[in-house]
C-alpha positions in Angstrom: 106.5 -262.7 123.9 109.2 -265.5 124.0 111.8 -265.1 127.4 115.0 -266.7 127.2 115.5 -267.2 131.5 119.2 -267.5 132.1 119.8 -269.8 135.2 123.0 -270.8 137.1 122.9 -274.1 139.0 119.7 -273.7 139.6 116.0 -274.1 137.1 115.3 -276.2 135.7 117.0 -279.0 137.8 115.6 -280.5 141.1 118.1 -278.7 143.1 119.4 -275.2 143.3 119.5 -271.7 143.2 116.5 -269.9 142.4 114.5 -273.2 141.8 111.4 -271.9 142.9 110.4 -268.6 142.0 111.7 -269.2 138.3 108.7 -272.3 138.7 106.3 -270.1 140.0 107.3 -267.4 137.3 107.0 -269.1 134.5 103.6 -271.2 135.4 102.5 -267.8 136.1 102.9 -266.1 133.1 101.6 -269.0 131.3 100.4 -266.5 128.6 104.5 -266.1 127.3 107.0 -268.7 126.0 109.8 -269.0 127.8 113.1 -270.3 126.5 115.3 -271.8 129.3 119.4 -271.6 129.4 120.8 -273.4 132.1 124.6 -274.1 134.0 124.8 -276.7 135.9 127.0 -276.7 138.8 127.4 -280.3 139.2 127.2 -284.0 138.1 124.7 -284.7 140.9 122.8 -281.6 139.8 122.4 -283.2 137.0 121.6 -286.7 137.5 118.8 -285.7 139.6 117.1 -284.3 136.9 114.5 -281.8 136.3 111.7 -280.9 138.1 108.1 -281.1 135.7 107.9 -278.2 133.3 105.0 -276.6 131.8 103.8 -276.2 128.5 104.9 -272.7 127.9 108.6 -273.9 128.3 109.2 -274.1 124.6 113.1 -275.5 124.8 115.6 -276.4 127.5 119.6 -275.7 126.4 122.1 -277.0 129.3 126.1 -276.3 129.6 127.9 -278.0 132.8 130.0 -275.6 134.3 131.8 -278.2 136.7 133.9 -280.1 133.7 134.8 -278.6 130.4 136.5 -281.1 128.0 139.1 -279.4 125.3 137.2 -277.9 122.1 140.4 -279.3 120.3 140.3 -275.7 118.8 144.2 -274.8 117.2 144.4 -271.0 117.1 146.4 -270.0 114.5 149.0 -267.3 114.8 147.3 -264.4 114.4 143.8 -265.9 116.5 146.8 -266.5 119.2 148.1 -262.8 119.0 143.8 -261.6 119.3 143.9 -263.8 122.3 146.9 -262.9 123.9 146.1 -258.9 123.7 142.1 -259.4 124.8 142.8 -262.2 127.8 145.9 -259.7 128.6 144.2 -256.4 128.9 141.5 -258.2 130.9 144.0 -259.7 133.4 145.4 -256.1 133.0 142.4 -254.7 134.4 142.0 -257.3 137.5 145.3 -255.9 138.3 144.8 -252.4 138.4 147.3 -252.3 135.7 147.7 -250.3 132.5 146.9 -251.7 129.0 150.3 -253.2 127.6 150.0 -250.8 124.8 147.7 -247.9 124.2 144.3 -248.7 123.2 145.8 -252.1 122.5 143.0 -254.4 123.4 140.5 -251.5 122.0 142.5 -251.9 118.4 142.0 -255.9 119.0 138.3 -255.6 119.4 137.5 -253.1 116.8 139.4 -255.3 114.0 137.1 -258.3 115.1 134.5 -256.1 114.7 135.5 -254.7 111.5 135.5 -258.2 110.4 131.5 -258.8 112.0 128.7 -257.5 110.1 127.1 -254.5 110.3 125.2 -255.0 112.9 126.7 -256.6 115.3 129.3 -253.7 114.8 126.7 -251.3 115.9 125.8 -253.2 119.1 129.4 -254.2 119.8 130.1 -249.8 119.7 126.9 -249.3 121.8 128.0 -251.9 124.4 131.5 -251.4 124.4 130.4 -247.5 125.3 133.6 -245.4 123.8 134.7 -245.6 120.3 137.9 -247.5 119.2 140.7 -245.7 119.9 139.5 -243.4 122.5 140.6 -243.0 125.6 138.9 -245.8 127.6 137.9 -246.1 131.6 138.4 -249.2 133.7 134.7 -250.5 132.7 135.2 -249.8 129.1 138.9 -251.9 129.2 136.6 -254.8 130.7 134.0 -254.9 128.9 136.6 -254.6 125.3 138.6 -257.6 126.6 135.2 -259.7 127.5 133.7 -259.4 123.9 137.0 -259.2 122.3 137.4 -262.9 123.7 133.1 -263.3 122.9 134.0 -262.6 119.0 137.3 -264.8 119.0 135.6 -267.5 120.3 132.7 -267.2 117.8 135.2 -267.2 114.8 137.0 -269.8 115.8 134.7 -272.2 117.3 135.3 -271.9 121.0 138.1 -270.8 123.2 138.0 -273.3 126.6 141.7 -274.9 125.0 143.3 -271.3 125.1 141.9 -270.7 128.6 143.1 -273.6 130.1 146.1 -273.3 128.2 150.0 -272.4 129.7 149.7 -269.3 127.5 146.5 -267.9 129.5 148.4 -268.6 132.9 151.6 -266.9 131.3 149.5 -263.7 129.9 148.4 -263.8 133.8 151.4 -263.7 135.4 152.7 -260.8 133.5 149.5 -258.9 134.2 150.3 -259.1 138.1 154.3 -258.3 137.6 153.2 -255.3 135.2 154.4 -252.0 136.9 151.6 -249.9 138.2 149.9 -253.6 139.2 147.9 -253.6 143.0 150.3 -254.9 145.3 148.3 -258.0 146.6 148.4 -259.5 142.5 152.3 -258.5 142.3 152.3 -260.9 145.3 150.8 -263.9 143.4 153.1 -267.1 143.9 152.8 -269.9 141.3 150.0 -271.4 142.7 147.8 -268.3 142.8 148.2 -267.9 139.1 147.1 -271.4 138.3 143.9 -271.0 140.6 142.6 -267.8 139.8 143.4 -268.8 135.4 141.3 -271.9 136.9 138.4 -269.7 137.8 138.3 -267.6 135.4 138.1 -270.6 133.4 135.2 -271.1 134.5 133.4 -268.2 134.7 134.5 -267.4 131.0 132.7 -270.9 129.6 129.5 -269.1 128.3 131.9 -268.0 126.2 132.5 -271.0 124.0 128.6 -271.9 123.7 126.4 -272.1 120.9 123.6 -270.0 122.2 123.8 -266.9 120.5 122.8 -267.7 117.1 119.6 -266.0 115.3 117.9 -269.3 116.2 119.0 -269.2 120.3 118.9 -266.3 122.4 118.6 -264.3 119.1 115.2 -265.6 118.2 113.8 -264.6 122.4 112.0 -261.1 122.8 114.4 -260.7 126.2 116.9 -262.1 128.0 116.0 -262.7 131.9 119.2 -263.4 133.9 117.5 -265.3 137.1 120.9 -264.4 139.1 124.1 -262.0 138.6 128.0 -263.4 138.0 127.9 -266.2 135.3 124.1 -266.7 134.4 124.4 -263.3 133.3 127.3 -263.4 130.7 125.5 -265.3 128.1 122.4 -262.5 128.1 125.1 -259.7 127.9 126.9 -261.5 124.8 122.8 -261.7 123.4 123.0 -258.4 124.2 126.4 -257.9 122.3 126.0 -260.2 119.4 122.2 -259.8 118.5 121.1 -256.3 120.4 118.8 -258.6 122.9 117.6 -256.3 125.7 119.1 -258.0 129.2 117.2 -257.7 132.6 119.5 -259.0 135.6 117.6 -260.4 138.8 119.3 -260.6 141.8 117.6 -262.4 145.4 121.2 -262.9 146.8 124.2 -260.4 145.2 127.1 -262.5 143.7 129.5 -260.3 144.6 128.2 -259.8 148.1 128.3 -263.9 147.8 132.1 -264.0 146.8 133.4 -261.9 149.6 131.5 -264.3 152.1 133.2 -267.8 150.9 136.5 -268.8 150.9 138.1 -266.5 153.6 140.5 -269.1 154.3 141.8 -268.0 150.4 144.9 -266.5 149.8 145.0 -262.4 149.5 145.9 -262.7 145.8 142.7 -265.6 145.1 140.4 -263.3 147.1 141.6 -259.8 145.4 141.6 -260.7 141.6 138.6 -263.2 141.8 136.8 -260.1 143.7 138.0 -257.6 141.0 136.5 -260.2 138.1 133.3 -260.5 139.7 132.6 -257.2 140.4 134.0 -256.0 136.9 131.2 -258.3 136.0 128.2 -257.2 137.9 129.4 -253.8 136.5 129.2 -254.4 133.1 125.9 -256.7 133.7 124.4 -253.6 135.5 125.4 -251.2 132.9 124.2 -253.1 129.5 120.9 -254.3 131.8 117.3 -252.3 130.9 116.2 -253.2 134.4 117.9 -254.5 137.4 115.7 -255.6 140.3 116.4 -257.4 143.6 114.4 -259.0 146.4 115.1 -256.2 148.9 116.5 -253.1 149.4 119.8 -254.4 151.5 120.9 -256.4 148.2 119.6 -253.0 146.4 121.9 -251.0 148.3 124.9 -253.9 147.6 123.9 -253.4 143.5 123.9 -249.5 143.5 127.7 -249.8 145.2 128.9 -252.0 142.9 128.2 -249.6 140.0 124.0 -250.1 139.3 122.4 -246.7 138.2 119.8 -246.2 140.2 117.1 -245.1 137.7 117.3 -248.9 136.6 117.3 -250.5 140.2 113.7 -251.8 141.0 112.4 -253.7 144.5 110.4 -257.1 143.3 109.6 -259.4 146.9 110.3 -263.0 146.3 106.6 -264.4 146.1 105.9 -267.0 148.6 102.8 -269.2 148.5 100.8 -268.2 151.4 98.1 -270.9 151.0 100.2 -274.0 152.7 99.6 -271.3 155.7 96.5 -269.9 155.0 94.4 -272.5 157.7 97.5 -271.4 160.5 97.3 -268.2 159.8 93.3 -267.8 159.8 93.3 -269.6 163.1 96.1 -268.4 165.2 95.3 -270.1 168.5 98.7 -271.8 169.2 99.5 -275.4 170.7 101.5 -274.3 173.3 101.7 -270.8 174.8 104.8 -271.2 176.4 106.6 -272.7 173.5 109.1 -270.6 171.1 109.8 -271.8 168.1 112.9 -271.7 165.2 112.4 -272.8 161.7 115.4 -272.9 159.2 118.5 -274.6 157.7 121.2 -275.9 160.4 124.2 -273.8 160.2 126.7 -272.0 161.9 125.6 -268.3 159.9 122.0 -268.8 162.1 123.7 -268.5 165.4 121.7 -271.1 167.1 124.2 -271.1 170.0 123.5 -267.3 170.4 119.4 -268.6 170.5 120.6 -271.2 173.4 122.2 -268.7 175.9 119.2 -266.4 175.4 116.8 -269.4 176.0 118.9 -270.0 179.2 117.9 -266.6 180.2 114.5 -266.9 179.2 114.4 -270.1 181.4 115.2 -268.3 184.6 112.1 -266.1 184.1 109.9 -268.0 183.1 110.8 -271.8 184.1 108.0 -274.0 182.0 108.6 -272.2 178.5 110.2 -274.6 175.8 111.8 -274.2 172.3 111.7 -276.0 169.6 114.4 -276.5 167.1 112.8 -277.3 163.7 115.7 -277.9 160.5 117.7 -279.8 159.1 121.8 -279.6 158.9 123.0 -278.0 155.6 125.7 -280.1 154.5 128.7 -281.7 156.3 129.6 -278.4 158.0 125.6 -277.8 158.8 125.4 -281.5 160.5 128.8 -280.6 162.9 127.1 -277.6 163.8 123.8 -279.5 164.7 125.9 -281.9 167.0 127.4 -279.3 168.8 124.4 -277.3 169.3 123.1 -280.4 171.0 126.1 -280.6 173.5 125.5 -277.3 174.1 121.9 -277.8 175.0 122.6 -280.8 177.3 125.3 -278.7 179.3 123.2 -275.5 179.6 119.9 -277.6 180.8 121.8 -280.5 182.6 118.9 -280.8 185.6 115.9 -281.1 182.6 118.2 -283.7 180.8 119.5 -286.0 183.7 116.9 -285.1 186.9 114.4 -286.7 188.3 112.7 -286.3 184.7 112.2 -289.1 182.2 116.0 -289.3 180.1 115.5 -287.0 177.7 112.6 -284.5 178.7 115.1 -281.6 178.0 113.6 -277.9 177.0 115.2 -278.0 174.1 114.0 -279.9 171.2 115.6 -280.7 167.7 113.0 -282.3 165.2 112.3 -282.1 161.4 109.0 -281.7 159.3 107.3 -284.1 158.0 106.9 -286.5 161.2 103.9 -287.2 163.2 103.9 -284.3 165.1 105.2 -281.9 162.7 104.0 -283.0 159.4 104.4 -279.8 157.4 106.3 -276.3 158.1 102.9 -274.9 159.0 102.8 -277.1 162.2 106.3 -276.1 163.6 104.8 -272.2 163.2 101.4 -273.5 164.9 103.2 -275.1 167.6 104.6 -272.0 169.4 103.2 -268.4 170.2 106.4 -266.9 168.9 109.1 -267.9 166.4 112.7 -266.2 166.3 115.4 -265.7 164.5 118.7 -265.4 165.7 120.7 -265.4 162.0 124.2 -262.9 161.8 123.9 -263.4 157.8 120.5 -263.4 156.1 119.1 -262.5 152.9 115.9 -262.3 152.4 114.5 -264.2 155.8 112.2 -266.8 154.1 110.8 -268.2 157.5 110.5 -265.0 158.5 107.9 -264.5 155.9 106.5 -267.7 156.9 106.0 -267.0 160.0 104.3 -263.6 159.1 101.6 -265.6 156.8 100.9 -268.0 159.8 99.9 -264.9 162.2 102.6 -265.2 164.5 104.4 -262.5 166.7 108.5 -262.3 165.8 111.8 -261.7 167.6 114.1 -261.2 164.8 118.3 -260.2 164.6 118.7 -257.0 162.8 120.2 -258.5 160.0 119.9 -258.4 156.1 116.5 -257.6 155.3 114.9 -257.9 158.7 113.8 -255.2 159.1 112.2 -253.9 155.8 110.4 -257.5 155.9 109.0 -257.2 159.5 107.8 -253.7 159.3 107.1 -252.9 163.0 105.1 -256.0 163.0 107.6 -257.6 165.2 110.6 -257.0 167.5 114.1 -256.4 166.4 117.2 -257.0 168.4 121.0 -256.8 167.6 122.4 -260.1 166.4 125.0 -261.8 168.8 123.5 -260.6 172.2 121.7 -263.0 174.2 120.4 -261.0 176.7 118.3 -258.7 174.4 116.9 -261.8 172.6 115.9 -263.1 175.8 114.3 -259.8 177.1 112.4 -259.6 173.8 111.2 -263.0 173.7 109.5 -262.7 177.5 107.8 -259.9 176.7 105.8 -261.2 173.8 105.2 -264.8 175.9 104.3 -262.7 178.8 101.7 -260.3 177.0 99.0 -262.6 174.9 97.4 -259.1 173.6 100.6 -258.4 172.2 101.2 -261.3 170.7 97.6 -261.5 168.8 98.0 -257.6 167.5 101.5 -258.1 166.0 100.7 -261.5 164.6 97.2 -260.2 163.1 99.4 -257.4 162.0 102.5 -259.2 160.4 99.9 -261.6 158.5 98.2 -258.4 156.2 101.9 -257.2 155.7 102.7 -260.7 154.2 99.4 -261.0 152.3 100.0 -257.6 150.8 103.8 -257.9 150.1 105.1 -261.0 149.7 102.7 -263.6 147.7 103.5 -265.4 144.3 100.9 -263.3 142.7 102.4 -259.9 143.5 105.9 -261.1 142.5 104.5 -262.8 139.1 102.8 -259.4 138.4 105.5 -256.8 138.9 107.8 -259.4 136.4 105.2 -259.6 134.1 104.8 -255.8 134.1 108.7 -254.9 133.6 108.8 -257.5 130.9 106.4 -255.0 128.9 107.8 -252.2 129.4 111.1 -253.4 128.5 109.9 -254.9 125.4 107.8 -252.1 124.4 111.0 -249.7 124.7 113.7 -252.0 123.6 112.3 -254.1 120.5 114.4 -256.5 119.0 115.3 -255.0 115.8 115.0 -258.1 113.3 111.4 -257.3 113.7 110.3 -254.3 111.8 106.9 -252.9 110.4 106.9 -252.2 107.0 108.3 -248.3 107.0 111.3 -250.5 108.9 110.6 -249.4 112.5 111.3 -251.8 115.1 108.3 -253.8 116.4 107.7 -253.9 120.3 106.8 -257.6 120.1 108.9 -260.4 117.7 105.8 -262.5 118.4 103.0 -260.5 118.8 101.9 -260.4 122.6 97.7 -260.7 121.3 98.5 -264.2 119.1 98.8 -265.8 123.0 95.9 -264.2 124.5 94.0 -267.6 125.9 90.3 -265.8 124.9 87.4 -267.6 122.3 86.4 -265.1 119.9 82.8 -264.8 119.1 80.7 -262.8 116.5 79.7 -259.2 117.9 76.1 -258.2 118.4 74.1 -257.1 115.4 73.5 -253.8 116.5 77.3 -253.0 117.5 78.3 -253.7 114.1 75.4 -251.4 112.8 77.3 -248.4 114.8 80.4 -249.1 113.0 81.4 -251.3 116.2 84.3 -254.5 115.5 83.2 -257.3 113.8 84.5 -259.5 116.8 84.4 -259.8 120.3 85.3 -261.3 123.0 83.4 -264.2 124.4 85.0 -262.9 128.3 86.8 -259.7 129.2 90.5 -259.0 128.0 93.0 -257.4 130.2 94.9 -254.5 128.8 98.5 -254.8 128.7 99.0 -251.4 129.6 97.3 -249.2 131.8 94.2 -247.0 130.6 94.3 -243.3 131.4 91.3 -242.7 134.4 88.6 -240.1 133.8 89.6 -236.4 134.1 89.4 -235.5 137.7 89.5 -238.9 139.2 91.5 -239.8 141.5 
């Protein structure tokens, strides 16, 4: 089947979000084609290019959403009017305010579709979920407004001029002063307007692309958003345009994402740029077959923000155990006495919390040592680092400045990919147990690297901690040094321990969390999806929709080689296969088997 993977500032470029798994995802199902559409985030992004891509990577289609120049695009009076009442009742609905008119922006949207053909009438109605004219809920409002603005910009050749324009911030302001408007948006000053019409900007580009055509994301079997927010849109207009089936991905939740930048934002910023993005993620979750994330904390955030839970599925991020495989088959350590953190440098993995509890640790147990291992993230990650470093020279000043060489201090800051530390693998090997002392986590990546090396944990109960570690390790609240300390002695002080929960924690990351297992739960959605939502261009010749636009069996990699004399005899194929083929869905076991 042909996959059209939707990425935001991330695949196929060097750097990014979601970089990895989408490589391990689509060298893994080498068997399908996979079409890539990809925003960029930034002019660095860019010039550092993209990373090596297979063969099965049959096209790469890139829009930049850091700079937008004017699509020179003059709406006419009447395209003005369409643009006025869609970008209105969406404002409208970021407000909390009524439509300007009633069913105005539904009246709007049915025209354009009146004027669409056929089909994309009868995908707009399914999508849209009410009929024109009908009373319509918050969602449906939304989602009118969004594809209103989707059509209008396909008739007229984009819309980034009318976004941008004084009009849009105008149709905005009105929105917030309308009667019945939240509060916090009737409290929008001048420059609030013109930042929020700036983001929305933005987030609305996918709109003004020319991906949707029968020979873009039209042609593609399904449309696999690699992230929610943005990267979604242009697999929900698919969706809208062309009848596309949409599966959303989520490792990190947008929204979840929003509310935890910018707090230094004004109330009005934060509240209607909230109200967007999760009036997004709604309508992404709604039109989506399947929704998945990468654990059940960021399940829980997607079944809040409006998910139904009989499409919400669990799929691990798949790491690649064999960089740990010699660690973890071997887990004698370097040091006994030696703890160890792995990660990026930055203030959300409350290092300074990890450097009061070592202080404790220290008091019982004088020779143990810890290891710092990571590199600042960014400007505010590198500040952080230095003042993590103070803080280590003040809490161990006798270590530091004693009758020691300079510089022998317990505490240690280094990097991979030196002498002594030459891959991540080391820095696990080097200790007997690694923590993690994070307030904010996803999904814990070292965690999971720590697990596939065979070593014992002390983790914050934070994120996904928990489900990952399983009872293979200990748990603590974050922000309390003391209890990190207390946990931390008790593994260094009981070697047994340490060897049963490592053993332990190793099989769970084996079984769980590999490339393989996450490559074969995708490749298993993307059947079913397929085989229940076909595109409908493809049709047998009674006109029933085709599971497959490109027959799954053409790409089986197989030689085919004449059967046995005696099989054809029975009435057997004519053909067979020259190794065994696996079945693409599963075959029904023997009566009474179990």
């Amino acid at each position: 089947m042909r996959i059209g993977l939707l990425t935001e500032g991330g695949y196929p470029y060097v750097s990014g979000d979601a970089r990895l798994w989408c490589d391990r995802l689509v060298h893994g199902l080498a068997q399908h084609e996979f079409d890539v559409y990809a925003l960029s985030r930034s002019q660095h992004q860019e010039d550092e290019g993209w990373i090596p891509l297979p063969r099965n990577v049959r096209r790469v289609r890139t829009a930049p959403l850091w700079m937008a120049e004017d699509d020179e695009v003059a709406l006419g009076r009447r395209a003005r009017r369409r643009f006025t009442e869609c970008f209105g009742e969406l404002a409208a609905v970021l407000c909390g305010a009524p439509g300007a008119s009633s069913g105005s922006a539904s009246g709007a949207v049915g025209g354009i579709s009146g004027r669409a053909s056929s089909a994309a009438g009868e995908i707009s109605g399914r999508a849209s979920g009410a009929s024109v004219g009908a009373p319509t809920s918050e969602a449906d409002r939304f989602a009118n407004a969004l594809y209103g603005l989707a059509e209008l910009a396909r008739d007229e050749g984009g819309l980034t001029g009318a976004l941008r324009s004084e009009a849009a911030v105008r149709t905005l302001e009105r929105a917030c002063r309308a009667p019945g408007a939240h509060r916090t948006a009737r409290e929008a000053r001048v420059p609030d307007l013109l930042t929020v019409a700036a983001h929305l900007e933005r987030a609305l580009r996918p709109l003004s692309l020319d991906w949707y055509e029968d020979e873009g994301l039209g042609a593609v079997d399904l449309c696999h958003a690699a992230s929610g927010g943005t990267a979604a849109l242009p697999g929900l207009l698919a969706r809208h345009f062309t009848g596309v089936p949409l599966m959303v991905t989520e490792y990190g939740v947008r929204l979840r994402t929003h509310y935890l930048t910018a707090p230094d934002a004004p109330p009005a910023v934060r509240s209607l740029l909230a109200a967007f993005q999760g009036r997004l993620a709604a309508e992404a979750y709604r039109q989506a077959e399947v929704v998945t994330s990468g654990n059940t904390h960021a399940r829980r955030w997607q079944e809040r923000c409006g998910a139904e839970r009989e499409k919400l599925r669990t799929v691990y991020p798949g790491m690649n155990a064999r960089p740990f495989a010699e660690v973890g088959e071997s887990p004698d350590c370097a040091d006994p006495a030696t703890l160890v953190w792995v990660g990026r440098v930055e203030p959300a993995k409350d290092l300074v919390s990890l450097l009061h509890a070592f202080a404790e640790v220290r008091k019982q147990s004088p020779r143990t040592r810890l290891r710092i291992v990571g590199a600042p993230a960014g400007p505010e990650g590198a500040a952080y680092l230095g003042h993590c470093r103070t803080l280590a020279a003040q809490l161990f000043p006798d270590e530091a400045e004693g009758p020691h060489a300079a510089g022998d201090n317990p505490v240690s800051f280094e990097e991979t990919g030196g002498p002594e530390l030459p891959a991540a693998a080391d820095a696990y090997a080097s200790g007997a147990v690694t923590v993690l002392s994070s307030v904010v986590e996803g999904f814990p990546v070292s965690l999971v690297e720590a697990m596939l090396c065979g070593r014992a944990t002390v983790s914050t109960d934070v994120g996904a901690v928990v489900e990952i570690i399983g009872g293979t390790g200990l748990v603590v609240p974050p922000r309390n040094p003391r209890a990190l300390a207390e946990a931390c002695v008790a593994l260094l002080r009981d070697p047994e321990r340490r060897a049963r929960l490592g053993a332990a924690a190793r099989a769970r990351a084996l079984e769980l969390f590999t490339v393989e297992q996450n490559i074969e739960a995708f490749h298993g959605i993307y059947l079913e999806i397929v085989s229940r939502a076909p595109v409908r261009r493809a049709l047998d010749g009674a006109g029933e929709p085709l599971p497959f636009a490109v027959p799954a069996e053409a790409h089986v990699p197989v030689r085919w080689t004449a059967a046995s004399p005696s099989l054809a005899a029975r009435g057997g194929p004519g053909w067979a296969a020259s190794r065994p083929v696996r079945a693409t869905t599963p075959l029904p076991a023997p009566e009474g088997a179990r």
